[in-house]
Structures are given as C-alpha cells and as structure tokens.
KOLLUMZA-785117 format. One record per residue (C-alpha): x, y, z; residue number from 1. Coordinates in Angstrom, 1 decimal. Each point is the difference from the previous one (the first is absolute). Layout:
BEGIN
u|v|w|n
X|Y|Z|NUM
...
END
This chain:
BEGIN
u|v|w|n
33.3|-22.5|22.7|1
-1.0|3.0|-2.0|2
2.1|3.2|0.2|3
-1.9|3.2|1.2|4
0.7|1.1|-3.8|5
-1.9|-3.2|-1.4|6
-2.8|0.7|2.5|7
-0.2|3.7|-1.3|8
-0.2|-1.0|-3.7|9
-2.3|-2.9|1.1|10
-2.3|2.6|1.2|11
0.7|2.6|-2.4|12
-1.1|-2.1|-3.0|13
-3.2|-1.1|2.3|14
-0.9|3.7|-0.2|15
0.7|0.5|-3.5|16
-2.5|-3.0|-0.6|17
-2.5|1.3|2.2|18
0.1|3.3|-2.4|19
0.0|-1.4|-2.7|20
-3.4|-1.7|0.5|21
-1.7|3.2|1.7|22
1.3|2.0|-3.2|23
-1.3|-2.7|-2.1|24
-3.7|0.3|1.8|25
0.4|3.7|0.3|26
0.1|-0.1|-4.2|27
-3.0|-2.6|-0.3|28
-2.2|2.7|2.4|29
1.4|2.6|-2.4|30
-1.4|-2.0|-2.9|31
-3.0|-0.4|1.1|32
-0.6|3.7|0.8|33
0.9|1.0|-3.1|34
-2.1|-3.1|-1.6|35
-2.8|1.7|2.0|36
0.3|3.4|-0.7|37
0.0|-0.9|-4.0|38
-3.1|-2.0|0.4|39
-2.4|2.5|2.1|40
1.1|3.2|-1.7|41
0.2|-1.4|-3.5|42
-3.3|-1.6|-0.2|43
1.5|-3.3|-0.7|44
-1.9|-2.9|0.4|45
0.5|-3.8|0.9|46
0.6|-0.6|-3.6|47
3.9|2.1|0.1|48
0.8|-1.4|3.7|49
2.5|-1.9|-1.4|50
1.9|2.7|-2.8|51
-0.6|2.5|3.2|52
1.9|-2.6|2.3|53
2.7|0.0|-2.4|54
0.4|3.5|-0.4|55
0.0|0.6|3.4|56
3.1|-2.8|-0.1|57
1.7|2.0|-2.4|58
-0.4|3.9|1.7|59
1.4|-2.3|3.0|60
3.2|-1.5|-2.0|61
0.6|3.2|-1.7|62
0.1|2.0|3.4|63
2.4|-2.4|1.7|64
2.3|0.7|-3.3|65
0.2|3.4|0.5|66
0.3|-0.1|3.9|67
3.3|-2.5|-0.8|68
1.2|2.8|-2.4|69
0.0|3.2|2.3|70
3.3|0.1|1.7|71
END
C-alpha cells in the first residue's frame, strides 16, 4: 500500500512529464514559426528549406540557453 507521500510524488512526477512534452511541442510550434517567418520575408526558396530549418533550430536552442541563464 502506497503512502499518501508516494501517491503525491507519483502524481507530481506525472505532471512534470506531462510538461515536459507540452514544452517540448510548444518549442517545435516555435520552430516552425520562426522557420516560416525566414522563408516568406526573406525570399527564400525551396532550395534553403533545409539551412532555414536549421537555423530556425539554432535561434530555438540559443533562446532556451539564455532563458536557463536569467535568474
């Protein structure tokens, strides 16, 4: 029989799962905005989907950085 403390971690850690994988698609949908954005207002064209993609990665990666270093 689990203790009410075990059922509250069980559940807490549920929750921190659940989060997880919304803030994970919440970054994809931000990456593909930006991708997006760089391809209709730079005039890119099927040819730099891919480079655009990846730069759109990296603006992605390089925010998360400087969210994790504000304190």
């Amino acid at each position: 029989m689990l203790s009410i403390q075990g059922l509250e971690i069980d559940y807490l850690r549920a929750e921190l799962k659940k989060m997880k994988e919304i803030h994970r698609i919440h970054e994809g949908v931000l990456v593909q905005s930006i991708y997006e954005w760089i391809m209709s207002n730079e005039g890119m064209g099927m040819g730099d989907a891919a480079t655009t993609m990846e730069e759109a990665e990296n603006i992605v990666k390089n925010w998360r950085i400087k969210c994790k270093n504000i304190k």
